[in-house]
N, C-alpha and C positions, 0 to 999 in steps of 0.2 A: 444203351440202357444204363442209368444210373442206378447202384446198387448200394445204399446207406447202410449201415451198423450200430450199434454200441460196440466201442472198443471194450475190450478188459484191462486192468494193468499189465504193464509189460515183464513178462519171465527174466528172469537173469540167467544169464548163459554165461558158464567161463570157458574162454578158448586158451586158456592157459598152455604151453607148448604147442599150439596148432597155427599161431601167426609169423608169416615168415618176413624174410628183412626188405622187399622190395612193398615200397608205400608211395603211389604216383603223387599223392599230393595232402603234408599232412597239415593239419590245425597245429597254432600256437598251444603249447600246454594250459593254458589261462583259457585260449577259447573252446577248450576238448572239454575242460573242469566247469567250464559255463552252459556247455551244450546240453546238459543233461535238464537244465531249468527253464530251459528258452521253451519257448511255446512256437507250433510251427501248424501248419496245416500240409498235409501230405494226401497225396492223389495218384492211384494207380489206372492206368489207362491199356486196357488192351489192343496196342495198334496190330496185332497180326497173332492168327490163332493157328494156322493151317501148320500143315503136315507138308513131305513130299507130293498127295495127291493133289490135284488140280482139283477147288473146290473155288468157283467165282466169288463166293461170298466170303473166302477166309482169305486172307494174306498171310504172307509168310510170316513167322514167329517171330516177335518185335514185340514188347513189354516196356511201358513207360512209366515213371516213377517221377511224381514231382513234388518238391520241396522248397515251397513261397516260391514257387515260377522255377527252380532253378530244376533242371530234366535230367533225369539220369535214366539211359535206354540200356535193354539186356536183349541181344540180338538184333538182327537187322537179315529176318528173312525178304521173300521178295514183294514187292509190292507196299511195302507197309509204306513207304514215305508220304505216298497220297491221303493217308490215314490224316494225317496231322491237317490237312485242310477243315474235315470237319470237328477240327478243335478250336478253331480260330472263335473267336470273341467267347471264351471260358472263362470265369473268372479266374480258375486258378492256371492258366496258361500265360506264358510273355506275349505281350502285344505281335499283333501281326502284321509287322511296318516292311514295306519291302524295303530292299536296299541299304537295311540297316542291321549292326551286329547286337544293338539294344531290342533286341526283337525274339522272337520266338528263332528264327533262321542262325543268330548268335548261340541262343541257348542249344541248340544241335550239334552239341561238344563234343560229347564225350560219350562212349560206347564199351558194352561190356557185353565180350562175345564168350557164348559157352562152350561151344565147339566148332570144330571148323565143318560139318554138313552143310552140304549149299543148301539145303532150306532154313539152314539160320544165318546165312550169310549173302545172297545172292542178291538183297538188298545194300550192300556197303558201296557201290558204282552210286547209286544215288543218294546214297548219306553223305561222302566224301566231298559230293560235286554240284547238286543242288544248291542248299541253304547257301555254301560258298557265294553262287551266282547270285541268291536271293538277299546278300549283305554278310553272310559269316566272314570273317574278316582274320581270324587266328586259327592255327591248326586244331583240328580235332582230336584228341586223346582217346588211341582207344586200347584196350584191355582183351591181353585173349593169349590161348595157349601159343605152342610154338607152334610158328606157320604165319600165325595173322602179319606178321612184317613183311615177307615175302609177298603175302594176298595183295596186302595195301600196295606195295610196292609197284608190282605187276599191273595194279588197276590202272594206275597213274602215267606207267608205258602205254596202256592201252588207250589212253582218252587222252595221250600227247598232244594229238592235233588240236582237239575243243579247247582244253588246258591253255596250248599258246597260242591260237585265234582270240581265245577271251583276254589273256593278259598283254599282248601286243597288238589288233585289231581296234576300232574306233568304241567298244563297248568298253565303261569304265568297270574297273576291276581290279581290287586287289591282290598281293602277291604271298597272302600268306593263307589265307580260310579255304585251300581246295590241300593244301599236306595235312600231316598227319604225325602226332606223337604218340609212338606205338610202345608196348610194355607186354613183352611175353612171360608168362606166369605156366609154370611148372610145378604149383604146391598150394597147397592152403595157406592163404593170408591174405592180409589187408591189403588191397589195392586202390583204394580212394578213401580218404580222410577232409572232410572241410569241418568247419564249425557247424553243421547241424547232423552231418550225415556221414557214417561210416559205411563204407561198401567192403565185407568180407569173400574172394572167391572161398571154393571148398569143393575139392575133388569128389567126383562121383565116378560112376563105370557104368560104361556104354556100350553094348557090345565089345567088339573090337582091337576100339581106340586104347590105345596102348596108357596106363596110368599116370594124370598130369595133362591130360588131351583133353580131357571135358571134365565143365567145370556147372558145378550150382551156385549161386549169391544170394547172401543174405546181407539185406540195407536198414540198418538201424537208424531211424530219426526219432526226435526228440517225444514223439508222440505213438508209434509205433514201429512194429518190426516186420517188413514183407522179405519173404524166404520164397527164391526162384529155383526152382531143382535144373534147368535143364532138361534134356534128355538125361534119361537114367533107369534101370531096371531098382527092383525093389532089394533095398538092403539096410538092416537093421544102424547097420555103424554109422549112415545118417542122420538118424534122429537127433543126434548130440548137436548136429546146423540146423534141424527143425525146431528145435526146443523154441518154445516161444512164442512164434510165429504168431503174431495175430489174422496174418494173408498168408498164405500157403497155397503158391501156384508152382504145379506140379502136373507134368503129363499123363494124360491118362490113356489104355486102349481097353477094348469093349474086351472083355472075357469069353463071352458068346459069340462075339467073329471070330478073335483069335483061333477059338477051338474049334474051328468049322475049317482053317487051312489044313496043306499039307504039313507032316511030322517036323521035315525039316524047319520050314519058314514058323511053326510053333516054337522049335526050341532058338529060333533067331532072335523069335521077338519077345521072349521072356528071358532073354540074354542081354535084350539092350532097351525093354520096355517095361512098364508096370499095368498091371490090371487093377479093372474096377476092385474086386476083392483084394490085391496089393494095398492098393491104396487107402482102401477102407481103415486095413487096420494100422496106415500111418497117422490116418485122421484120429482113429481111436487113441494112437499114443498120445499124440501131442496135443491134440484138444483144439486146435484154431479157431478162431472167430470165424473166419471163414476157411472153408477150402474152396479153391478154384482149380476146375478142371483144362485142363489147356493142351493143345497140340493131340487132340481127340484123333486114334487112329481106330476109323469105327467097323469095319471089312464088312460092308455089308450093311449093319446098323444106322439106326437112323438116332438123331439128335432126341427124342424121347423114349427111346429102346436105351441108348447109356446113360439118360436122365436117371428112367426106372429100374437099369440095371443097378447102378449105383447105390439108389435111396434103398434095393434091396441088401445090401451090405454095410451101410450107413446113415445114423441114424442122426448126423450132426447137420451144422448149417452148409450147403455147399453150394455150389453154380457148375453150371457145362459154360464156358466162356464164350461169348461171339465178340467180334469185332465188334471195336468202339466200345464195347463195358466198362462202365466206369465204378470202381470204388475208392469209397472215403472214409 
């Protein structure tokens, strides 16, 4: 489903003291002072919506963000990589040339991972190792708290064999598009700068996860501002990385299943999760063009029980996300 808008102009946001000194890749000062005038088209692709639970129709959590062809993905739950099949002949997608790194399998660079839960990671074995085979040609960059060096690392013991059957065997293959440039991030800051697009991480709380372990991103281009929360329970000190937002995708669970579980698992999941009512009034603050519901944990609920839950608590533009959604 493709899902059109009018944008509004975009908010200014100062992160003045919140950006730290690790920056995987930045623009010339000329080209950061020119980016704000360039004209671009930008394209948010829901490749993976699902939860922990096993739902055929959702893939694991994987969010794609493109800017003139160029992809910048946030998770890599499981399943999602077959997603990108029915993308192939989009306009605003890289061509779909096999065996070449000028291709959409090149453009499957770079990854920005929010926390380490295998259901936003147990996609990375076929991120890493696919597009490679399919033409990716230079390592992957990918983004993620402390841990993800370790993950990659271990992935790459593990799929040793395929690894050097593909790169010593009769199948041609290059020797650099199945590694990995990894960058562990422990704070709020800029982790990705080019000339059209700035990628901001920005700590959230997760249950658990100890502070610095999960993370939300906010991607500025030249045309608008998409704001990814992650996983994260509802908390005000937020708002200051929602500010703006024209797309505001943010996880949601049903209020009305939640409160049908046992005591304990209630106070788990309003420790590490946000309600249709949470939500609502994040929507109220910040005002988005859109909000998108995403990573829908429904205990029970059906896809038009949180449709209606929701529109009773808000009264603004919003979606429940499926797979393949598209906005522009």
């Amino acid at each position: 489903m493709s899902i059109r808008f009018t944008l509004k102009p975009l908010a200014a946001l100062s992160l003045i003291g919140l950006l730290g000194s690790q920056v995987v890749l930045a623009a010339e000062p000329e080209e950061a002072a020119s980016s704000a005038q360039t004209t671009s088209n930008t394209t948010v692709v829901m490749l993976g919506t699902g939860t922990p639970v096993l739902k055929h129709e959702r893939a694991g959590q994987a969010i794609l963000v493109v800017v003139d062809k160029e992809m910048y993905l946030f998770d890599a739950g499981p399943g999602f990589v077959r997603n990108f099949d029915a993308l192939s002949g989009k306009d605003f997608m890289p061509e779909d040339i096999y065996f070449s790194n000028e291709s959409v399998y090149g453009e499957m660079n770079k990854v920005f991972v929010t926390h380490l839960d295998s259901d936003h990671v147990m996609g990375m074995p076929e991120l890493m190792l696919r597009p490679w085979i399919m033409g990716r040609s230079e390592p992957m960059k990918v983004v993620g708290p402390k841990g993800i060096e370790a993950m990659t690392t271990n992935i790459l013991e593990a799929y040793v064999d395929d690894i050097d059957h593909r790169l010593h065997g009769t199948q041609p293959a290059n020797p650099e598009g199945f590694k990995v440039d990894v960058t562990e991030i422990g704070d709020t800051q800029v982790v990705h700068q080019d000339n059209k697009v700035t990628v901001t991480a920005f700590k959230v709380p997760h249950g658990s996860w100890p502070e610095g372990m999960a993370f939300g991103y906010r991607v500025e281009t030249p045309e608008k501002t998409v704001v990814i929360s992650g996983d994260t329970r509802h908390d005000e000190a937020l708002y200051a990385h929602f500010e703006g937002a024209d797309i505001l995708i943010h996880e949601v669970m049903s209020e009305t299943g939640v409160d049908q579980l046992p005591q304990d698992w209630q106070d788990y999941m309003y420790h590490a999760h946000t309600s249709t009512r949470q939500l609502a009034q994040i929507g109220e603050a910040i005002d988005p063009e859109l909000l998108v519901m995403t990573h829908p944990l429904f205990f029970g609920q059906t896809d038009e029980q949180l449709r209606d839950e929701m529109a009773g608590y808000y009264d603004g533009n919003f979606v429940l996300a499926s797979d393949l959604d598209i906005y522009e």
